[in-house]
C-alpha positions as CSV (number, residue, x, y, z in Angstrom):
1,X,-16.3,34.9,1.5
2,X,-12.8,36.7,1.6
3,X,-9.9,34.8,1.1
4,X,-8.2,36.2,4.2
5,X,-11.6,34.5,6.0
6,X,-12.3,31.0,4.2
7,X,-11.2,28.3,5.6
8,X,-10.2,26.5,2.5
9,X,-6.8,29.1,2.9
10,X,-6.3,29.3,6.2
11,X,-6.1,25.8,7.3
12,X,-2.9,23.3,7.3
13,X,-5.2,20.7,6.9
14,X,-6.2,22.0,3.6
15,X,-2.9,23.4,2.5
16,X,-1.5,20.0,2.9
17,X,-4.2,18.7,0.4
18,X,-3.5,21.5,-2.0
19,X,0.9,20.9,-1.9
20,X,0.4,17.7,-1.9
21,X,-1.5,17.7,-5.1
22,X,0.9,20.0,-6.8
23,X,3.4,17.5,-6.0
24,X,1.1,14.6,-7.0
25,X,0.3,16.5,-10.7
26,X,4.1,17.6,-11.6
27,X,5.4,13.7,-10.9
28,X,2.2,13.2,-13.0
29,X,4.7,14.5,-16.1
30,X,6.3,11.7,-16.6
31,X,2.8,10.0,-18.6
32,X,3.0,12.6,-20.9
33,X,7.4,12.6,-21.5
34,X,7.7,15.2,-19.3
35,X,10.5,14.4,-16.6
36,X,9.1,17.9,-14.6
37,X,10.4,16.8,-11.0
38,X,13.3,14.3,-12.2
39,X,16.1,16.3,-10.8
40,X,14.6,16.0,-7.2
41,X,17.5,14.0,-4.7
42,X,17.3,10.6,-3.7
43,X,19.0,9.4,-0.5
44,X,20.7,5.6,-1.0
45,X,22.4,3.4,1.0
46,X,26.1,4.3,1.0
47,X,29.5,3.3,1.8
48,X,31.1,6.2,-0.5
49,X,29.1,9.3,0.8
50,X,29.9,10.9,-2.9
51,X,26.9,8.1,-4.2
52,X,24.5,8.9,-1.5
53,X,22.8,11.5,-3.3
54,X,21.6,11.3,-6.5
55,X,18.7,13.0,-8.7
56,X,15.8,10.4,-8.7
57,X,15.5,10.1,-12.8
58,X,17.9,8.9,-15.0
59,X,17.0,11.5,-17.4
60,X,19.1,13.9,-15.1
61,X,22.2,11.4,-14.5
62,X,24.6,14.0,-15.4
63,X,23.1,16.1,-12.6
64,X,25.5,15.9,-8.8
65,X,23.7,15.0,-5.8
66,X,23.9,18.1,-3.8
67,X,22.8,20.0,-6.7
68,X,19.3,18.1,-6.6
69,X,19.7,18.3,-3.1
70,X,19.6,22.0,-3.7
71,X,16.8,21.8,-6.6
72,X,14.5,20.4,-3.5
73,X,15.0,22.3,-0.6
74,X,14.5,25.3,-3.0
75,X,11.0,23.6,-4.4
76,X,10.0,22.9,-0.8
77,X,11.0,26.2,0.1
78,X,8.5,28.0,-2.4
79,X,5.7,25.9,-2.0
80,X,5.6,26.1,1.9
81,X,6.6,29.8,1.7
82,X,3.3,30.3,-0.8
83,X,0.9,28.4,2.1
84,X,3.3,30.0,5.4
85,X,1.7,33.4,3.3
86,X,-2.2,32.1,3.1
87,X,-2.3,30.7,7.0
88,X,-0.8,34.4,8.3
89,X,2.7,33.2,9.4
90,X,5.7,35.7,9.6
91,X,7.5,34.7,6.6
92,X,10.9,35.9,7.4
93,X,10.9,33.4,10.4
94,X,9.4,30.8,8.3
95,X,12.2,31.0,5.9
96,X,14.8,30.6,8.5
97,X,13.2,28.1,10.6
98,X,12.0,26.2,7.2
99,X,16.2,26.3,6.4
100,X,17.0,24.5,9.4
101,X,14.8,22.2,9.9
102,X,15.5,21.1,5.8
103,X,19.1,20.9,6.6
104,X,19.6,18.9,9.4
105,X,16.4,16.4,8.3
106,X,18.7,16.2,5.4
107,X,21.9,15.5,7.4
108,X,19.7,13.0,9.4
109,X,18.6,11.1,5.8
110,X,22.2,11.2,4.6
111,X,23.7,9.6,7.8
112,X,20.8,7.0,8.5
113,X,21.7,5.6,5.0
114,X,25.3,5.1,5.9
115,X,25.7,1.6,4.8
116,X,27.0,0.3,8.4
117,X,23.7,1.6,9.7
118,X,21.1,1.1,7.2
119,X,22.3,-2.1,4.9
120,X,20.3,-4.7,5.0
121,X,21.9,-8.8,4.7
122,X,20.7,-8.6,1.3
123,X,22.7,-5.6,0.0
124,X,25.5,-5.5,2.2
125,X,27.6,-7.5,-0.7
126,X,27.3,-5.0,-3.3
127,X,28.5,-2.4,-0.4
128,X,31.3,-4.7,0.3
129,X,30.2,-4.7,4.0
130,X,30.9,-7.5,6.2
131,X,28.1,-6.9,8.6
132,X,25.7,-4.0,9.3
133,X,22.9,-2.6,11.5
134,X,20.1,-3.4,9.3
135,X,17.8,-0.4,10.2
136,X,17.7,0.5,6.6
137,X,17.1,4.4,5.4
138,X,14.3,4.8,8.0
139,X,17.2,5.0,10.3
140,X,17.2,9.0,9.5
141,X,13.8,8.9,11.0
142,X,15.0,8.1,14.3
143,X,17.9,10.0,13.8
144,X,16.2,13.2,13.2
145,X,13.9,12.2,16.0
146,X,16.7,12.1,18.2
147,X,18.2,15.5,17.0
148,X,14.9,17.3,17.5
149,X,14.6,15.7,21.2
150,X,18.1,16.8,22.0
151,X,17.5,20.7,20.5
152,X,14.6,20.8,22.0
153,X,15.1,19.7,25.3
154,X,18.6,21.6,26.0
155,X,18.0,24.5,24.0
156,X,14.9,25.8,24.2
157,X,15.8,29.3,23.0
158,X,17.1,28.2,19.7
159,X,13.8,26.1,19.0
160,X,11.3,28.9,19.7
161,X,13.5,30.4,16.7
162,X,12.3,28.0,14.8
163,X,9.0,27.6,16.2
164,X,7.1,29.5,13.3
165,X,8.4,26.4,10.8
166,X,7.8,23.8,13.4
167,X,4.6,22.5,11.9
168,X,4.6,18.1,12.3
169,X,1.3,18.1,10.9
170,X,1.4,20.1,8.2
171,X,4.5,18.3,6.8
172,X,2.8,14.7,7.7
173,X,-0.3,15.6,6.6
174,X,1.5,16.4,3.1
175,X,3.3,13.7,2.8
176,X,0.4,11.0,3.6
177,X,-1.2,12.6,0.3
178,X,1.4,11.7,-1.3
179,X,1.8,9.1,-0.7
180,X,-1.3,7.9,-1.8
181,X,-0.1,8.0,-5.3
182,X,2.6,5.1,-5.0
183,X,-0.5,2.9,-3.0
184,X,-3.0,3.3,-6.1
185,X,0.1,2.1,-8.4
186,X,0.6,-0.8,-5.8
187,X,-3.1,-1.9,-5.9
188,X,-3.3,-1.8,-9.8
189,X,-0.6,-4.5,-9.7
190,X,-2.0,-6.6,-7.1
191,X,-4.7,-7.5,-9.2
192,X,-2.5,-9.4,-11.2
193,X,-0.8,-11.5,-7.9
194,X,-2.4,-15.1,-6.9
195,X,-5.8,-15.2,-5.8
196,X,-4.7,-16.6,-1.9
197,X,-2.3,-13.6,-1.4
198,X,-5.1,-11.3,-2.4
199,X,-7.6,-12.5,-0.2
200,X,-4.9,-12.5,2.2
201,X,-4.5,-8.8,2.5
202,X,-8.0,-8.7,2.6
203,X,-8.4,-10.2,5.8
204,X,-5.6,-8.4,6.7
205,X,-7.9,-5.4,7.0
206,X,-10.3,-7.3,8.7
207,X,-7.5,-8.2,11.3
208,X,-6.1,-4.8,12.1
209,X,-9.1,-2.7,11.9
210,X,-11.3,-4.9,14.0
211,X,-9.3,-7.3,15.8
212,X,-6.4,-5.6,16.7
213,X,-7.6,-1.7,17.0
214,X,-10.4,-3.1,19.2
215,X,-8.0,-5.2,21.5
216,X,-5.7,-2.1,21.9
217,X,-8.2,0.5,22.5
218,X,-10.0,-1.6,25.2
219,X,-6.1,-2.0,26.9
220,X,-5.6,1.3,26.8
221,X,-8.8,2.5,28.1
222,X,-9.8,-0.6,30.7
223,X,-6.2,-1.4,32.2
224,X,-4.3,2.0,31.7
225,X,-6.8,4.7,32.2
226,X,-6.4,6.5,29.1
227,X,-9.3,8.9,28.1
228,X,-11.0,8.3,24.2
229,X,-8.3,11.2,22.7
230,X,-5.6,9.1,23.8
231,X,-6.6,5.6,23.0
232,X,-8.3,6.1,19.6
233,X,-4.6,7.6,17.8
234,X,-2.7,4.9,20.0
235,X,-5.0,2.2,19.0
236,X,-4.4,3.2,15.3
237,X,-0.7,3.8,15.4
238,X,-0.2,0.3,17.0
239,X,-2.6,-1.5,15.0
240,X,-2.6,-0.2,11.4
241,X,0.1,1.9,9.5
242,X,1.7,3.6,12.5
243,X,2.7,7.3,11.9
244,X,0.2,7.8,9.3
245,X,-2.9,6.2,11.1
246,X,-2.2,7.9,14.4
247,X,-2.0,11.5,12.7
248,X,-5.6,10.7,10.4
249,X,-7.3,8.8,13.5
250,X,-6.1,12.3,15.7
251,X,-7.2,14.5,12.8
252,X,-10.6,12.8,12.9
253,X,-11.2,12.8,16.6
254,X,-10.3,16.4,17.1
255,X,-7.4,15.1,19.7
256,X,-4.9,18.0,20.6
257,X,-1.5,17.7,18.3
258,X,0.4,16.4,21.3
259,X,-1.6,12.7,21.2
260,X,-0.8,11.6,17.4
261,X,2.7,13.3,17.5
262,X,3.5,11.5,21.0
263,X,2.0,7.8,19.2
264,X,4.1,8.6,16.4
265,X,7.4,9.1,17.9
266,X,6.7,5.2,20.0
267,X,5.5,4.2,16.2
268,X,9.2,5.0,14.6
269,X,10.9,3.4,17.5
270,X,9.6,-0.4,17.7
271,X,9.1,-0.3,14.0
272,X,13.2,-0.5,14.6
273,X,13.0,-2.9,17.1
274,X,10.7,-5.5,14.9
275,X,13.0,-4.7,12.3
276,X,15.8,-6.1,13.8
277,X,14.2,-8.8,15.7
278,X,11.0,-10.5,13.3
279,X,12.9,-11.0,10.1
280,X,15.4,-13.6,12.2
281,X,13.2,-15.0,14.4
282,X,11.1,-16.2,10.4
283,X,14.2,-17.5,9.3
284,X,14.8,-19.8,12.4
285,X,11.4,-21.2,12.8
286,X,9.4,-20.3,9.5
287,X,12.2,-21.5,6.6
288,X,9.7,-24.5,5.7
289,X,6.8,-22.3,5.4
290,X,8.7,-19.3,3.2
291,X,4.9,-17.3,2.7
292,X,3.7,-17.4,6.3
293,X,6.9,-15.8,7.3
294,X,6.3,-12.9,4.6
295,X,2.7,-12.3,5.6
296,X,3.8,-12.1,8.9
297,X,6.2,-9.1,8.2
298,X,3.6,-7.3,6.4
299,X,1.2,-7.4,9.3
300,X,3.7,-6.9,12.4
301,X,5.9,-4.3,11.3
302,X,3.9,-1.1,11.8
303,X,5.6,1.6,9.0
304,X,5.7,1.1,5.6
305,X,9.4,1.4,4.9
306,X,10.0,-1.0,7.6
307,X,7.7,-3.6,6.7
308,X,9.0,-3.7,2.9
309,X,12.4,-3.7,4.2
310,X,11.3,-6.6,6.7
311,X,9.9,-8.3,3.7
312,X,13.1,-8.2,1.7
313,X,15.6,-9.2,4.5
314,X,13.3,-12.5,4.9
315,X,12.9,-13.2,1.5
316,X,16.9,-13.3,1.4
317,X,17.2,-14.6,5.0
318,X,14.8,-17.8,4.6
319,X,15.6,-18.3,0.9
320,X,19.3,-18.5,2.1
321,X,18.0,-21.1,5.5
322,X,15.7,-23.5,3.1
323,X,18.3,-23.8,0.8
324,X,21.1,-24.9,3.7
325,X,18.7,-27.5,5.3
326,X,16.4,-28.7,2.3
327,X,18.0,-28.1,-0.2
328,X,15.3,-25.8,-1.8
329,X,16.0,-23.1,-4.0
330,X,13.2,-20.5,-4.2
331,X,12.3,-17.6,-6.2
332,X,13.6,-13.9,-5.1
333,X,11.0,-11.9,-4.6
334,X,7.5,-13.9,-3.4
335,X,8.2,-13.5,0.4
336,X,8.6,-9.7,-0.3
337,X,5.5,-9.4,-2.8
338,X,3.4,-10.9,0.1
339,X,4.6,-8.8,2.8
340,X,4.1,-5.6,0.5
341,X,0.8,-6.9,-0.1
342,X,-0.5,-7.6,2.8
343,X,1.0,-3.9,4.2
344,X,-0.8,-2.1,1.2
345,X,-4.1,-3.0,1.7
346,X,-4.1,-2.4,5.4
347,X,-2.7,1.4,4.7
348,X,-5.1,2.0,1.5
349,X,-8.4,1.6,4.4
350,X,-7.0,4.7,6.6
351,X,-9.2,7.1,4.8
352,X,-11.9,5.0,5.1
353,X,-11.3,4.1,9.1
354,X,-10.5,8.3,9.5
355,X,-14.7,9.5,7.5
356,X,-15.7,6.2,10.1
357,X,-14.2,7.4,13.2
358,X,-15.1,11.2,12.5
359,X,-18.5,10.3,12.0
360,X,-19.0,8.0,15.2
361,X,-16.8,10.4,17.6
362,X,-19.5,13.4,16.0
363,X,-22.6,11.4,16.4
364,X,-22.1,9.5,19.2
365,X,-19.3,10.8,21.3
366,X,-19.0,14.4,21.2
367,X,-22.8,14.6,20.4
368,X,-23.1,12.9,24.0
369,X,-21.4,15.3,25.8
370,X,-23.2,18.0,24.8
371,X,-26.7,16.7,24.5
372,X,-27.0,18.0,20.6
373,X,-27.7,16.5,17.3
374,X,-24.8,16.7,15.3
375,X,-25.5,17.7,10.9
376,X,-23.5,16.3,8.3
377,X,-21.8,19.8,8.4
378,X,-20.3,19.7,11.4
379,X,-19.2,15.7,10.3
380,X,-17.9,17.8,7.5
381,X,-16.1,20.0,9.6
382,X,-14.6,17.1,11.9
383,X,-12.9,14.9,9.0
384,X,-9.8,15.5,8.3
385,X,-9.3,17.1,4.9
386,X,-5.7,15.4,3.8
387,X,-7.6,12.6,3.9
388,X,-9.5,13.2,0.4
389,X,-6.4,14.1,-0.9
390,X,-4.9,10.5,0.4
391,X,-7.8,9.1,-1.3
392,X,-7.7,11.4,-4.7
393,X,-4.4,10.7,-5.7
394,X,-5.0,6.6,-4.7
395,X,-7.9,6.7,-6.7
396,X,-6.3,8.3,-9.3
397,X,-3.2,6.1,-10.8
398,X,-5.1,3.1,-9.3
399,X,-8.2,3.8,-12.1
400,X,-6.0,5.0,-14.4
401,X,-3.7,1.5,-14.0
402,X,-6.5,-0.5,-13.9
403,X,-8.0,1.1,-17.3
404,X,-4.7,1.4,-18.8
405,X,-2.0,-1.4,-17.9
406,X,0.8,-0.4,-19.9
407,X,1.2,2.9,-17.9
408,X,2.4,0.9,-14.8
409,X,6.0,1.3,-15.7
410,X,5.6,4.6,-16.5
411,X,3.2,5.2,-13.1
412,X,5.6,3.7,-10.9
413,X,8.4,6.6,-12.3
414,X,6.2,9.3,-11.3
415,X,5.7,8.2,-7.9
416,X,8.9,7.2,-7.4
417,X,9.6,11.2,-8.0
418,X,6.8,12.1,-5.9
419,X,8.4,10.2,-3.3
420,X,11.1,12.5,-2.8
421,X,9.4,14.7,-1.3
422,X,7.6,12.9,1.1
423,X,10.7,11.3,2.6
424,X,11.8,14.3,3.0
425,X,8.5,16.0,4.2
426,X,8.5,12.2,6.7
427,X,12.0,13.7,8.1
428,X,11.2,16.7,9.0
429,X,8.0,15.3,10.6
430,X,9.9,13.9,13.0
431,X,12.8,16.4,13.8
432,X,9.8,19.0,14.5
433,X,8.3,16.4,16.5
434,X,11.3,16.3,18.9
435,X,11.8,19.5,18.9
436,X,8.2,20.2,20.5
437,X,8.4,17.5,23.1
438,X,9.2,18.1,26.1
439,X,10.4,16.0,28.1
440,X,8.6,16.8,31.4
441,X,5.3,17.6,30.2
442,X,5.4,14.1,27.9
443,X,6.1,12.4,31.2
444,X,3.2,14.4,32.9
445,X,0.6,14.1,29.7
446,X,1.8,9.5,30.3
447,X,4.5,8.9,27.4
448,X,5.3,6.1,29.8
449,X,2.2,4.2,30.2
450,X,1.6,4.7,26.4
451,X,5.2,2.9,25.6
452,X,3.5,0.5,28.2
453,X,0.3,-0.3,26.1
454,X,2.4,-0.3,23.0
455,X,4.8,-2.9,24.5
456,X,2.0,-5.1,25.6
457,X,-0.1,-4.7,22.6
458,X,2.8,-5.2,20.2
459,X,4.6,-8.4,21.6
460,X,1.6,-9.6,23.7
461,X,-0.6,-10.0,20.8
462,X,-0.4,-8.3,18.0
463,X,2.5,-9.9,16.3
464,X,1.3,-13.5,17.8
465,X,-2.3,-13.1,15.6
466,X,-0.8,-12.0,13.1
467,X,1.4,-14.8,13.0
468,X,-1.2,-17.4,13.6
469,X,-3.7,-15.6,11.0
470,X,-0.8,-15.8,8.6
471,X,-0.1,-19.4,9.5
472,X,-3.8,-20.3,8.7
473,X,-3.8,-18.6,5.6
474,X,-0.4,-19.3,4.0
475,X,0.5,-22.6,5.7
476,X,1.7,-25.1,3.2
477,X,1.5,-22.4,0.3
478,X,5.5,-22.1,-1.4
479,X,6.5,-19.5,-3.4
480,X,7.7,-21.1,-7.3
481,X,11.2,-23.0,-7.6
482,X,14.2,-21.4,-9.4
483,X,16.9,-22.5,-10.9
484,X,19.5,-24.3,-8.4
């Protein structure tokens, strides 16, 4: 089979396996002394924009900020240039489209880490900030949301010049490999944790996979009249790991781009709102029972930055409350291990839920319509290929952690490297997402019944079991006493 024919080069599904894995196997360097992607930029939360950007190693210290900056748009560059080439697109227009769509995803991740926006209570000291948003760096998400919508919707002419680089799932697909990297390290050092948190994020699978997909996706379809294409991704976003489930559940159903991309845009936006509203409501009511309220973050809050950073603002918030009205001093950091926890396992199952859901929506769906018995190639054809890589590069540094313990330290730095990219690959997700909605035809296609079913889902139930499961679990469990 040519190469101009096979499918293994001409499909974004696989070309986000096969970037994501060069990524995955240059950060992979650092086991071996080989800093090979150290100089890539990391975006931090700033009140002097000259320390927002910074190269991610310390090996490359010396190294300015818009330099790496530099260093990473011109890596990306290459490597989407070298698959732009393979799946037939005009390369010129790639380039410049690619260009802009960097840039102001860039712009977006620099001002959504502006200190007054993104600082959460527990770091607004060292900013010297007397109060703050507390959106944290996922802020850029929104804000490149935002500046994709706005392009978009009042100038169409300059977005169909960027429409040849306009490629959500490519860029989400790549990152979500990625990304699978930094979960593997995160399992390895679970095993270590208490037994009762463990078991925890076990049943925290159970919870959001069965309990809460199956609650959302009979809303959706019984109340709101949403066909199987549309409840299956919303179903996923709202119940598991948000972004990243809607865009493997849409990949594995076959649902046209505009479903995942639409449950993803919802997905960023009340991951803000829970944000801003859970970690406070834990530290009014659930200061006496510290653990429930961090289990609780790690199950409601439907992104993984946000539900880390919900973990860490109530791990300061209710350390800070039991310590005013009991007198209790607790240990930093147990709140935040169990929300992390709890979040990990639920995303580390998405490749498993994605081979499930392909198989049943082959065999039993699909197969239904048309009256025919569906192989294992066309299953084969169906799944969505990013998802092996999701599961390779888990698999990976979680065997390789598990067999080799003192590489943790070591495994966290090369993730932490690869992570640079997939931020930035996240951002640009979402500014190509807004720049191919719009506006009428989301209204006409029901972008306001699926807000709708979110809503309901989210505050009518969702966070409630969680909290209930989390009560049940974690109820009278505190985390170790420090020093007062």
């Amino acid at each position: 089979m040519t190469t101009e024919h096979s499918p293994f080069w001409r499909s974004e599904d696989w070309w986000s396996v096969y970037l994501g894995l060069l990524v995955f196997l240059l950060s992979l360097g650092v086991l071996g002394g080989l800093d090979l992607l150290g100089w890539g930029v990391k975006f931090s939360v700033w009140a002097d924009p000259l320390k927002a950007l910074k190269a991610v190693s310390p090996e490359y210290a010396g190294l300015p900020g818009y330099l790496a900056l530099l260093g990473t748009y011109a890596a990306m560059l290459v490597l989407t240039l070298v698959g732009a080439h393979f799946l037939g697109l005009d390369l010129k227009r790639f380039l410049v489209g690619f260009t802009v769509i960097f840039a102001v995803s860039a712009l977006c991740l620099f001002l959504g880490h502006y200190g007054y926006i993104a600082a959460t209570p527990d770091k607004r000291e060292a900013l010297g900030l007397g109060w703050s948003l507390n959106l944290t760096g996922e802020a850029g998400y929104i804000l490149a949301l935002l500046a994709g919508l706005t392009l978009g919707n009042l100038f169409p002419a300059a977005t169909r010049r960027l429409a040849e680089a306009t490629r959500p799932e490519w860029y989400i697909k790549t990152a979500i490999v990625i990304m699978g990297a930094a979960l593997g390290v995160k399992a390895a050092s679970a095993t270590g944790l208490a037994g009762t948190i463990i078991f925890r994020g076990l049943c925290a699978i159970v919870e959001a996979y069965l309990i809460y997909w199956a609650l959302v996706y009979f809303l959706a379809r019984k109340y709101f009249g949403f066909s199987r294409e549309w409840a299956a991704p919303l179903a996923s976003g709202v119940s598991i790991c948000g972004v990243s489930a809607a865009i493997a559940t849409g990949a594995a159903i076959r649902a046209r781009p505009v479903v995942p991309i639409m449950v993803s845009s919802l997905v960023v936006v009340f991951a803000v709102v829970e944000l801003v509203l859970l970690p406070f409501l834990a530290q009014q009511f659930l200061y006496h029972e510290p653990m429930v309220a961090g289990a609780w973050m790690g199950l409601a809050v439907k992104t993984d930055g946000a539900a880390v950073a919900s973990g860490a603002i109530v791990d300061s918030l209710v350390r800070a409350k039991a310590l005013a009205e009991e007198g209790v001093v607790y240990k930093e950091g147990w709140m935040l291990m169990t929300a992390t926890t709890t979040k990990m396992f639920i995303d580390v199952f998405i490749g498993i839920w994605s081979f499930l859901l392909a198989v049943i929506w082959c065999t039993k769906i699909d197969a239904g319509k048309s009256g025919q018995r569906v192989g294992l190639g066309h299953i084969w054809e169906r799944f969505p290929k990013f998802v092996l890589g999701y599961v390779l590069t888990f698999a990976c540094l979680l065997v390789a952690v598990l067999t080799w313990p003192e590489l943790q330290a070591v495994a966290a730095t090369a993730t932490d490297e690869g992570n640079v990219f997939r931020v930035l690959f996240f951002t640009m997700t979402f500014f190509s997402i807004g720049l191919i909605s719009d506006f009428r035809k989301l209204w006409e296609e029901g972008i306001g019944r699926l807000a709708a079913v979110y809503l309901i889902s989210l505050f009518g139930f969702i966070i409630w079991i969680g909290l209930f499961i989390s009560w049940v679990f974690f109820h009278g469990i505190k985390p170790p006493l420090g020093n007062g």
